[in-house]
C-alpha positions in Angstrom: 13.1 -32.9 -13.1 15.3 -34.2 -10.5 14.8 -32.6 -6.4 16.9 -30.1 -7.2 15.6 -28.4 -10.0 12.4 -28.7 -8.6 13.4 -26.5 -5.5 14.9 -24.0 -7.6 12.0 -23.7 -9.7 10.7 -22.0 -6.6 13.8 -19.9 -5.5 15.0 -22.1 -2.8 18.2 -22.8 -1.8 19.3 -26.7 -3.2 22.2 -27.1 -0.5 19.8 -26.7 2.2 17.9 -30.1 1.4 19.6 -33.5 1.6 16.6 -35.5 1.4 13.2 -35.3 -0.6 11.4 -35.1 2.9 13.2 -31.9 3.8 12.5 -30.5 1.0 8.7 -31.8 1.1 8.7 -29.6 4.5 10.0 -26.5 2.8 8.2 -26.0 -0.2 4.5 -26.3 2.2 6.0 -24.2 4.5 6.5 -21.4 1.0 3.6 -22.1 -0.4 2.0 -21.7 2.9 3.6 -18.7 3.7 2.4 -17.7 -0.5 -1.5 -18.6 0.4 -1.8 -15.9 3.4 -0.3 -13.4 0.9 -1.9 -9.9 2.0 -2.0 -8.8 -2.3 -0.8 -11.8 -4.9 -1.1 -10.7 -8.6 0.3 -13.4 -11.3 0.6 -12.5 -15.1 -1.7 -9.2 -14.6 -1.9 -7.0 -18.0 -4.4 -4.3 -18.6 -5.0 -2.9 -22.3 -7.1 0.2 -23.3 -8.3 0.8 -26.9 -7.4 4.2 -28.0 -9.4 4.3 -31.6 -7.7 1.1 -33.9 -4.9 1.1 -31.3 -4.3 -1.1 -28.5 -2.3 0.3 -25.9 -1.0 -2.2 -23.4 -0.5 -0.6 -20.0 0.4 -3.6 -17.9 2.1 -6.6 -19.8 2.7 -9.3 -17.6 3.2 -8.2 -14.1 3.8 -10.3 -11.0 4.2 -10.0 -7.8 3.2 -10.8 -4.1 3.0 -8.5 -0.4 2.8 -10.3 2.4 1.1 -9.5 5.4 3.4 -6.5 7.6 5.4 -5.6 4.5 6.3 -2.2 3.6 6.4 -2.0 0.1 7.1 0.7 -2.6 6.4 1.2 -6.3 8.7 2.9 -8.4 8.3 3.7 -12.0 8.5 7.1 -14.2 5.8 8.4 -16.3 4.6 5.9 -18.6 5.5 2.7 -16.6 1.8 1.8 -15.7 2.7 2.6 -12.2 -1.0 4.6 -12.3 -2.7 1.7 -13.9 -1.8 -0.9 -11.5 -2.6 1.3 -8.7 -5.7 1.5 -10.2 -6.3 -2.3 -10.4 -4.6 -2.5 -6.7 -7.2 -0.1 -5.4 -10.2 -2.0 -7.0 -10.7 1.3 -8.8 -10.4 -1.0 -12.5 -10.0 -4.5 -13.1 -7.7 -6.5 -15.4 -7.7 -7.3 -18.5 -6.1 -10.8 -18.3 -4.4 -12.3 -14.9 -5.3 -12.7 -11.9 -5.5 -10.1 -8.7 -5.9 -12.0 -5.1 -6.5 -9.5 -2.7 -6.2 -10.9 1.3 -7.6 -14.5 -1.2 -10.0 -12.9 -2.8 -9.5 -13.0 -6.7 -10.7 -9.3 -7.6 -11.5 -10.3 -11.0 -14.2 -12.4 -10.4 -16.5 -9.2 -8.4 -19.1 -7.4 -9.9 -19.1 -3.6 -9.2 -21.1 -3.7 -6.2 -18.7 -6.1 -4.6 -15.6 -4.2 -5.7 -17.2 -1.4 -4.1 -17.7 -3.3 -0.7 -14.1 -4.5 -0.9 -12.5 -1.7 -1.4 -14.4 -0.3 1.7 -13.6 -2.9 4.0 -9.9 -4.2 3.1 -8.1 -1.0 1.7 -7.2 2.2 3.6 -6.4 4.7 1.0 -3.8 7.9 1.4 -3.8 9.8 -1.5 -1.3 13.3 -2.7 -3.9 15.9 -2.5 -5.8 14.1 0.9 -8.9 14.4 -0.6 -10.7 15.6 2.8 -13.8 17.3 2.8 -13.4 21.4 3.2 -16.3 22.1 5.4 -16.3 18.8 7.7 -13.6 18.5 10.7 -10.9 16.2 11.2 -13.3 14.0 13.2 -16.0 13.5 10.5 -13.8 13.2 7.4 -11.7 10.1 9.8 -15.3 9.0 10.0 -16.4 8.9 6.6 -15.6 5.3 5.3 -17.2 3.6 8.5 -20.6 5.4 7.1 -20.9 2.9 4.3 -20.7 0.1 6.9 -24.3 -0.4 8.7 -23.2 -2.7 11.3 -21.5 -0.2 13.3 -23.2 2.3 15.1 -23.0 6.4 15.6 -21.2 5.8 18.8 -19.0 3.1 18.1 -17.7 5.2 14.5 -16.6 8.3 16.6 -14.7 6.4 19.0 -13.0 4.1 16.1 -12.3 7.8 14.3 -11.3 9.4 17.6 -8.6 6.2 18.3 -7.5 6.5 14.8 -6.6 10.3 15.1 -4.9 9.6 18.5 -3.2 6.8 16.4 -1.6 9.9 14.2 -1.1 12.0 17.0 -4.1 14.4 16.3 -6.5 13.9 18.8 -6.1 17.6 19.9 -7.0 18.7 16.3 -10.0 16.5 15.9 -12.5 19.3 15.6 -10.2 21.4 13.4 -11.2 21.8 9.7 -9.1 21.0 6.9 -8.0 25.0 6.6 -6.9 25.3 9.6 -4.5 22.6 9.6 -1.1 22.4 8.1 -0.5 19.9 4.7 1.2 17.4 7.5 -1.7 17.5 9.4 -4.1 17.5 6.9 -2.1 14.5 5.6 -2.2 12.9 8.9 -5.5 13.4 9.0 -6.2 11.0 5.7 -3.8 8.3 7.1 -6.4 8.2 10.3 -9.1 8.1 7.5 -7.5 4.9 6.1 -6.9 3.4 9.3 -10.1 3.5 11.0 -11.5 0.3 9.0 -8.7 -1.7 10.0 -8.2 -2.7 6.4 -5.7 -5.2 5.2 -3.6 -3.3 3.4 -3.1 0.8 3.4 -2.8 2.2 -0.2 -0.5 4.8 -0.4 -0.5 7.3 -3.5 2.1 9.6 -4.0 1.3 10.9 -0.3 4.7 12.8 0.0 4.7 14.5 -3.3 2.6 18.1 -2.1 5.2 18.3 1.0 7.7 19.9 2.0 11.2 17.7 2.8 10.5 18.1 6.5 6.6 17.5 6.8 7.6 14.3 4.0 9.9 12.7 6.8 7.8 13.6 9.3 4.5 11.8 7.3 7.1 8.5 6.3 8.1 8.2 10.0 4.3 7.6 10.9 4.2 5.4 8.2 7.2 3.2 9.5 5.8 3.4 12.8 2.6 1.8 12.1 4.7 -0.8 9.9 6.9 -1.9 12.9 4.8 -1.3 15.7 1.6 -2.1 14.4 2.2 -5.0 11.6 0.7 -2.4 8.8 0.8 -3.8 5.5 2.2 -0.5 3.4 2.0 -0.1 -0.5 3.2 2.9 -1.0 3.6 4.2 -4.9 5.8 6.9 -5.5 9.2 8.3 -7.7 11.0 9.0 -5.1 14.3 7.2 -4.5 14.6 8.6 -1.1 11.6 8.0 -0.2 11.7 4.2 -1.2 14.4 4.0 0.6 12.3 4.2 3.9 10.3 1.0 2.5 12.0 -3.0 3.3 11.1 -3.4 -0.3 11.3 -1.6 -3.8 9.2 -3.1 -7.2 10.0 -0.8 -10.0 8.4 -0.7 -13.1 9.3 -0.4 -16.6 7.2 0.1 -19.6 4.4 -2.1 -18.3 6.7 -4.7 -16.8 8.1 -5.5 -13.1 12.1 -4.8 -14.2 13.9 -5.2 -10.4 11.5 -6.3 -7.4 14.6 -6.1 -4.3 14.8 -6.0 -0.9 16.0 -2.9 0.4 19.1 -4.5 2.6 19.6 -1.0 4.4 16.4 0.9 5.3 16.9 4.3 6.2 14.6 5.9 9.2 12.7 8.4 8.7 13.2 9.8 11.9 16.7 9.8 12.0 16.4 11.8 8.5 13.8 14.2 10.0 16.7 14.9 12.8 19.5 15.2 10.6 17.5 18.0 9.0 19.5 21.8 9.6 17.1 23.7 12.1 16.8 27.2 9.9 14.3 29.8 9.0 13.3 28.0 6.0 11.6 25.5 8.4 
């Protein structure tokens, strides 16, 4: 394999490189660039035996997010879009392949230390927001820093309290969960995943009980804490529109990664939400 096929084995440009030195200094600086990966998965498949059949969810997939990406996953019922979020979540592991997680290879954890992980590197925003009825705004943002002992009483409610500020909600903090709006409410789980500083906020489907309005209102936090605040975003959903919001779209097929593209045009959110008519049925 002469320099040149060598270099396009890993996607890069051949006319770029006139000597084997040059291209010596490219290839460290990908592979570099491929070790601080934020979430590398590589050949990842996932089967589930369903009596004397084998179903086989995931079949190969592979893919990397690097650290201050924006990211969505696209796939229709039956893609294995909920499986790999599964897997991506620590919430399951793999059946073959490997999951790296901010260089941690998920696979190898028992469920104690899946359970730790989980806690510490992944902020998770789910569809329904999942907050506790009876427990305000302030204690549910609190709740994942009660599983860390090295932080104090103190020191949680001001992380939570900077976190909800970080939202914009830090005049709803002692508000419960009915007497805020769904936006709210889903603002309120996006300072929830925030306040551990993870690696990487998990996004599932956090648009889909919303109205068009409240949805562009909730994706224009989310690319604000992307640009302004280096957020690594994974955000799974069906939404075309929605992806469009993302710098980058992985869309799955039948258990397979079928297009994985940058989005050349993103759209902003907030220049949707002020396009929106101004009418009664907002």
């Amino acid at each position: 394999m002469d320099n040149g096929q060598w270099a396009m084995s890993f996607g890069l440009r051949t006319t770029l490189y006139h000597s084997p030195f040059a291209l010596y200094l490219s290839l460290t600086f990908t592979i570099n660039i491929m070790a601080n990966a934020i979430l590398d998965i590589q050949h990842l498949k996932r089967e589930f035996k369903m009596g004397s059949e084998t179903v086989r969810a995931l079949k190969g997939v592979s893919f990397d997010v690097q650290p201050g990406e924006f990211v969505t996953i696209m796939g229709s019922s039956g893609s294995g879009k909920t499986t790999l979020l599964n897997i991506l979540g620590c919430l399951d592991q793999p059946t073959d392949g490997d999951y790296l997680l901010d260089g941690v290879n998920v696979k190898k954890l028992s469920r104690n230390e899946l359970a730790r992980l989980r806690n510490r590197k992944i902020g998770f925003v789910f569809q329904s927001y999942n907050l506790l009825a009876r427990t305000s705004a302030l204690e549910n943002v609190e709740l994942p820093l009660l599983y860390n002992s090295t932080i104090s009483s103190q020191e949680r409610k001001e992380k939570a309290m900077k976190a909800l500020e970080a939202v914009k909600l830090a005049d709803r903090m002692d508000h419960l969960p009915n007497q805020l709006s769904g936006g709210q409410q889903q603002r309120v789980a996006i300072a929830r995943a925030l306040v551990n500083e993870p690696v990487m906020i998990l996004a599932d489907e956090a648009t889909g009980n919303l109205d068009t309005r409240t949805s562009y209102e909730i994706m224009s936090l989310i690319q604000e804490l992307n640009t302004r605040q280096g957020k690594t975003i994974v955000f799974v959903t069906h939404e075309p529109d929605i992806a469009a919001f993302s710098s980058r779209t992985v869309t799955l097929k039948d258990g397979r990664v079928v297009k994985d593209s940058k989005n050349e045009n993103v759209k902003s959110a907030k220049e949707a939400l002020d396009s929106l008519p101004v009418n009664d049925d907002y």
